[in-house]
PLY file of the C-alpha trace (Angstrom):
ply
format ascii 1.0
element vertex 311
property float x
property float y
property float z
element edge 310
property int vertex1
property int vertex2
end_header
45.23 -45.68 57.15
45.68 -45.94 60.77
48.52 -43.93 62.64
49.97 -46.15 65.56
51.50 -43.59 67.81
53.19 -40.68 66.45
54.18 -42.03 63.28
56.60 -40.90 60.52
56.38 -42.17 56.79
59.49 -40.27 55.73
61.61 -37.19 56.51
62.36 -34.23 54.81
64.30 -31.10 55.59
62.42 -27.57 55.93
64.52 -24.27 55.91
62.51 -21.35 56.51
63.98 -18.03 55.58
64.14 -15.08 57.94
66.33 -11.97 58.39
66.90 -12.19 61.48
69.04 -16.17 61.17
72.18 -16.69 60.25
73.05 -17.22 56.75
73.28 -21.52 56.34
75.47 -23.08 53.60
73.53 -25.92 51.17
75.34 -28.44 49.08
72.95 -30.15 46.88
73.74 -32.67 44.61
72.91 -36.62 43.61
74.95 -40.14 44.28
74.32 -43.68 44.90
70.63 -43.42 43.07
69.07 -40.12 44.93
69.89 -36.85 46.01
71.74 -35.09 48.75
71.57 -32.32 50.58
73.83 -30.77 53.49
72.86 -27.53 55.07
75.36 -25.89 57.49
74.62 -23.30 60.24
78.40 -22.46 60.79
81.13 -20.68 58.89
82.74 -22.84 56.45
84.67 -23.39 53.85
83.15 -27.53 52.61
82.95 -27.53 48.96
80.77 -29.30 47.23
83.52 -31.63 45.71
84.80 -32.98 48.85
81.16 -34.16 49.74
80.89 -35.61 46.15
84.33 -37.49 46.71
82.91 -39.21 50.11
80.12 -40.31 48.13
82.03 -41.53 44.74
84.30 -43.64 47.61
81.11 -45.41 48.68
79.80 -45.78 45.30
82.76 -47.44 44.29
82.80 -49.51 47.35
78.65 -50.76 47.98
76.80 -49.99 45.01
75.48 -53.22 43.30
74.97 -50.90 40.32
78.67 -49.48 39.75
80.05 -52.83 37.85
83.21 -51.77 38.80
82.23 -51.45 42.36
83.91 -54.09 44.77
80.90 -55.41 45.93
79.79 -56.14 42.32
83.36 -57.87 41.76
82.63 -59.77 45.04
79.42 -60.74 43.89
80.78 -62.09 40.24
83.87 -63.57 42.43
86.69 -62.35 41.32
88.09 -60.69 44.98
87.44 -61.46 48.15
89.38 -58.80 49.62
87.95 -55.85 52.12
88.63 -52.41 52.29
87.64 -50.56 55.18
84.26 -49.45 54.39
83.09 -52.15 53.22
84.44 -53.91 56.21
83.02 -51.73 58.12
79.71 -52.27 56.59
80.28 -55.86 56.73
80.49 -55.76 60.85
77.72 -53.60 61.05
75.58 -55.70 58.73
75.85 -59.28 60.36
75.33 -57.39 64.13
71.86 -56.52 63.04
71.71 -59.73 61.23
72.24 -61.34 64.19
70.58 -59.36 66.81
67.05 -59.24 63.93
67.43 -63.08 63.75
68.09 -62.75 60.01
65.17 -59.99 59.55
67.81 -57.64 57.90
69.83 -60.09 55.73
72.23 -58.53 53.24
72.57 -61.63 51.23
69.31 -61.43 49.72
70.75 -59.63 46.86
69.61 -62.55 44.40
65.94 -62.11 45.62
66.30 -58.41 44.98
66.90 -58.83 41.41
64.95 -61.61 40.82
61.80 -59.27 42.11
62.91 -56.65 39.75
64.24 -54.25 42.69
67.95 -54.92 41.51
70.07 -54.77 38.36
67.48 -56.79 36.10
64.39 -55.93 35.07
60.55 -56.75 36.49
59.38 -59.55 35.57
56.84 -62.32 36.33
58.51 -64.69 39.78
57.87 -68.66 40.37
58.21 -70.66 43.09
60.30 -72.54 41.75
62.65 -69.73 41.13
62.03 -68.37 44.55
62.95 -71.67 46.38
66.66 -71.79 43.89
67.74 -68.69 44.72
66.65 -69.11 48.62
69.50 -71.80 48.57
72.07 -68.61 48.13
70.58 -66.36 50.83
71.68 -66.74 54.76
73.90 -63.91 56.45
75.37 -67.23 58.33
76.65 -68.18 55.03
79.29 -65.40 55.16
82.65 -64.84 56.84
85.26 -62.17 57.80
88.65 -63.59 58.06
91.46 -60.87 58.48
90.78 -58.42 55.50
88.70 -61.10 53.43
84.89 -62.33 52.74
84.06 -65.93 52.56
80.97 -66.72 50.50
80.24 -70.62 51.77
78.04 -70.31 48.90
79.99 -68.57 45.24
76.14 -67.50 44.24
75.68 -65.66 46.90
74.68 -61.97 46.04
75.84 -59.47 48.64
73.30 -56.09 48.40
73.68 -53.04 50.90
70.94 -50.76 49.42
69.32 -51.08 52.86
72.75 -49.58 54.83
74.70 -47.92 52.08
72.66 -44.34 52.16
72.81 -44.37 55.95
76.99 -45.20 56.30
77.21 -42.73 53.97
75.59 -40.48 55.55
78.01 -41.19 58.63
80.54 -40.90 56.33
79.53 -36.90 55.58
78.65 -36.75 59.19
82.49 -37.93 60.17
84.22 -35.61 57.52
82.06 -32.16 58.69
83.05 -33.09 62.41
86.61 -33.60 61.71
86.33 -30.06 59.98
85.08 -28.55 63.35
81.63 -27.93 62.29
79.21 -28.23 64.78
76.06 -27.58 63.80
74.85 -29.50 60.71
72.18 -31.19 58.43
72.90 -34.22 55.88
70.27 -35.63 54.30
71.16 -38.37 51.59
67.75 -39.45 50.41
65.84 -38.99 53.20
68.29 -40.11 55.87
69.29 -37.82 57.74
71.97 -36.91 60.48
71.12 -33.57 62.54
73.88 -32.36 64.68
73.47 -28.80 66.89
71.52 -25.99 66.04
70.09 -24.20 62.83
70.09 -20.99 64.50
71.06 -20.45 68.18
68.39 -21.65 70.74
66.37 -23.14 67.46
66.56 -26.79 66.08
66.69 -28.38 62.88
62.88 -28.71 61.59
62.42 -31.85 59.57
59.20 -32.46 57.78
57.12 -35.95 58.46
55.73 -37.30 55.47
52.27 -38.43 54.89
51.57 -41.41 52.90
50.79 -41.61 49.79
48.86 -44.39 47.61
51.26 -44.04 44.55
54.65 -43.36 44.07
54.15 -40.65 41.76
51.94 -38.70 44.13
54.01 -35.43 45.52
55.37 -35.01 49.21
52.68 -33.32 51.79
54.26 -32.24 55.29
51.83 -34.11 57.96
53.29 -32.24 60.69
56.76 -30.45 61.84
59.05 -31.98 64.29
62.25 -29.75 66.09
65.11 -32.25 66.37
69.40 -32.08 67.37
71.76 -34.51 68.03
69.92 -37.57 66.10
69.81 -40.00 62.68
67.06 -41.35 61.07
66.16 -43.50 58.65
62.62 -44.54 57.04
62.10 -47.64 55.23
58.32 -47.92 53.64
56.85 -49.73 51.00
54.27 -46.92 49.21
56.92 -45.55 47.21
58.96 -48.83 46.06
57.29 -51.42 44.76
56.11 -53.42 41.67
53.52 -54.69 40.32
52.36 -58.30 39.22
49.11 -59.20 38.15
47.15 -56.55 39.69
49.09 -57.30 42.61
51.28 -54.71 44.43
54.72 -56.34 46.15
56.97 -53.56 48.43
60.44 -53.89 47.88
61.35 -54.77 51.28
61.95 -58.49 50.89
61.86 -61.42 53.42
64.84 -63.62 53.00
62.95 -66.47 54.94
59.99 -66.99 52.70
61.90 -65.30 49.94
58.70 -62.70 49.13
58.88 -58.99 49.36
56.99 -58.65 53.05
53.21 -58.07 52.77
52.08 -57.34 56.45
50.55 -54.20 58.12
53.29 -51.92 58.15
53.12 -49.15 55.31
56.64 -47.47 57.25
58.98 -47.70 59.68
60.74 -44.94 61.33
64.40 -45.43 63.43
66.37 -42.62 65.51
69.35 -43.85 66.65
72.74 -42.76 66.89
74.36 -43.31 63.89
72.31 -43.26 60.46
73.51 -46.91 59.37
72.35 -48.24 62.48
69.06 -46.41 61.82
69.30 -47.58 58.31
69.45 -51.18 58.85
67.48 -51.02 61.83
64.00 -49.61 59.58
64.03 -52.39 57.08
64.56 -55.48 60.06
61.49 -54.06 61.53
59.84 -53.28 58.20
60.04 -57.13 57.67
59.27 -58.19 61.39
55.50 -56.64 61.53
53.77 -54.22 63.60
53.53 -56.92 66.89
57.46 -58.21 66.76
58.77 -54.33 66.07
57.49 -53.35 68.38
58.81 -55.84 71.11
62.28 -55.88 69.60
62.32 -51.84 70.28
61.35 -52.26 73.94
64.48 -54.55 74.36
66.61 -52.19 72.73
66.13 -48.93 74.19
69.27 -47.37 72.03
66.75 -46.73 69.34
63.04 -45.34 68.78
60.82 -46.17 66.57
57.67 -44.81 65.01
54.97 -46.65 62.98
52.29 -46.06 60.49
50.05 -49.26 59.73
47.45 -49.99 57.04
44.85 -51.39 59.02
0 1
1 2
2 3
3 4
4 5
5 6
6 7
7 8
8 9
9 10
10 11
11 12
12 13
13 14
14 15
15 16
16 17
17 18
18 19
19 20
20 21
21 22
22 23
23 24
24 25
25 26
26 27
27 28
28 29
29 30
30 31
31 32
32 33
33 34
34 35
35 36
36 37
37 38
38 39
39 40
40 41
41 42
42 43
43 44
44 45
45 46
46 47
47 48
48 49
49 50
50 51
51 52
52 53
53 54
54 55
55 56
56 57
57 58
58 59
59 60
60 61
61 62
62 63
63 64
64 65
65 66
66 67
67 68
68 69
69 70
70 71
71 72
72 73
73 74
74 75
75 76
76 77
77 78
78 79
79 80
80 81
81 82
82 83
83 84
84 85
85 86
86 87
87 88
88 89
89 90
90 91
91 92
92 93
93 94
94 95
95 96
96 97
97 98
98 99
99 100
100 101
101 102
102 103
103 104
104 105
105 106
106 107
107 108
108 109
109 110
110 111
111 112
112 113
113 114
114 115
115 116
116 117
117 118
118 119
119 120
120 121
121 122
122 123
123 124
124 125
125 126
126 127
127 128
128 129
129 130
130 131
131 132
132 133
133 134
134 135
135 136
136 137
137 138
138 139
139 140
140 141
141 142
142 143
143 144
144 145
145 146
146 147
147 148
148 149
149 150
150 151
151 152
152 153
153 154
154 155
155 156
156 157
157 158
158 159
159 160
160 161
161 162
162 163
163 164
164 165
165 166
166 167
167 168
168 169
169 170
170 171
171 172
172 173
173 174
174 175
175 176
176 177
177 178
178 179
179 180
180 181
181 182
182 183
183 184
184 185
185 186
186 187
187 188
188 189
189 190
190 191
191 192
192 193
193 194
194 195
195 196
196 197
197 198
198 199
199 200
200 201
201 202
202 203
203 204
204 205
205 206
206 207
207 208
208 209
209 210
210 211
211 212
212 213
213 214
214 215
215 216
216 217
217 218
218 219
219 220
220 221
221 222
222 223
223 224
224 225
225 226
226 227
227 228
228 229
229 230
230 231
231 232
232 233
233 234
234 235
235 236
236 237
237 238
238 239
239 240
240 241
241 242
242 243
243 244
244 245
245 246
246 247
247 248
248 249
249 250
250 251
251 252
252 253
253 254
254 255
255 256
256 257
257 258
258 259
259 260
260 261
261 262
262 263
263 264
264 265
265 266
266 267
267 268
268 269
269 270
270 271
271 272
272 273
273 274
274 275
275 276
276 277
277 278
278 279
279 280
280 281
281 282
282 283
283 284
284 285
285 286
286 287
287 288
288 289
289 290
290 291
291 292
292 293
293 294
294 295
295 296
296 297
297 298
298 299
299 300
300 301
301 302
302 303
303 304
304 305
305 306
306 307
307 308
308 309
309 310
């Protein structure tokens, strides 16, 4: 496997233990499908239930697999009214839409289940049920009028899994700030937010992950990076994917062909300056390749990005 650059697979937090730092706050827990994990350098008094009542508000807003959810009762029709997160969300969504050319398209919910990487199980995909549901997909197909969402197409299947963890990581990020804490860690899944200092005159030390063939294989630290003041997101195909035939499909899926993305990218890496940007960012360049990621960063320099190719 070929590095390109500097590149990052995925990012984890490491807290090293020494006498002589500060005494930092954890709250660990799990929501929307992983875990979480917020570390805090400063005196506080968060509790664990007011992070777990940020995330329960975004479960019940994005989550495709909370039936109750409103973007499942979007999805089956029966509202087309927006709160504010999920307008929010919404905005956010069709900018990068836009600005990726349709390389992050949050409408491709019905190609996410039909590969098995949804609400319904894996199973065996046609063409001819490939070029069906394609007739559903397009972000252009969807509007924001006032507080509502209009679906030009009812089939349409709205899915956030590839923003949700990092606006709700913003969310945390938001809520701590309004608290007066300065100097912070969240990490839902793997995105993270760093803000300040872990100690004073030290940053937050984040792991980089090396790749691994198989999903089941454990997490090995490839190096050590010292980081403040950024968000990150990773979006990779080693550690979600099925498999069809003796044939291995990532779950990042292309809603212009309407097939998870096979090209030479094993990960992509954003830092930006909020997590959903970052977020949203990793899987449009996930699905763009190595050559067109790479030119869409240099034209936006509000983000970084760092690769890790197969070949």
């Amino acid at each position: 496997m070929k590095i390109i650059e500097r590149l990052v697979i995925g990012i984890f937090t490491l807290l090293f233990s020494c006498s002589t730092q500060p005494q930092l706050t954890q709250i660990v827990g799990e929501g929307i499908g992983t875990y979480y994990k917020i570390t805090i350098a400063d005196k506080n008094e968060i509790k664990k239930n007011q992070i777990d009542s940020i995330i329960l508000e975004l479960n019940n807003t994005a989550s495709i697999f909370n039936p109750n959810s409103l973007v499942s009762r979007i999805n089956r029709n029966e509202t087309d009214s927006l709160n504010q997160i999920l307008r929010e969300i919404l905005e956010v969504s069709l900018q990068v839409c836009e600005e990726t050319e349709g390389a992050f398209d949050f409408t491709v919910g019905a190609l996410v289940n039909l590969w098995g990487f949804g609400k319904d199980p894996q199973k065996e995909v046609s063409q001819e049920e490939i070029e069906k549901v394609l007739e559903t997909v397009g972000y252009k197909k969807i509007q924001i009028i006032g507080n509502r969402i209009i679906k030009d197409n009812p089939d349409t299947q709205l899915n956030f899994n590839a923003i949700a963890k990092g606006y709700c990581v913003d969310m945390i990020t938001n809520y701590l700030t309004s608290m007066g804490i300065e100097n912070f860690l969240v990490d839902i899944g793997g995105e993270l937010c760093i803000r300040g200092k872990r100690a004073p005159n030290q940053n937050w030390r984040v792991g980089i992950q090396k790749p691994t063939a198989k999903k089941e294989e454990g997490i090995i630290a490839e190096e050590i990076m010292e980081l403040t003041d950024i968000s990150i997101a990773t979006s990779g195909n080693y550690r979600n994917y099925v498999e069809t035939n003796g044939k291995r499909y990532g779950h990042t899926i292309n809603s212009k062909t309407g097939y998870p993305e096979m090209n030479n990218l094993a990960s992509v890496t954003v830092f930006a300056s909020t997590c959903t940007l970052a977020d949203a960012y990793a899987t449009a360049l996930m699905v763009m390749g190595e050559e067109n990621a790479k030119k869409f960063v240099s034209q936006h320099t509000e983000i970084t990005a760092y690769y890790i190719c197969t070949n």
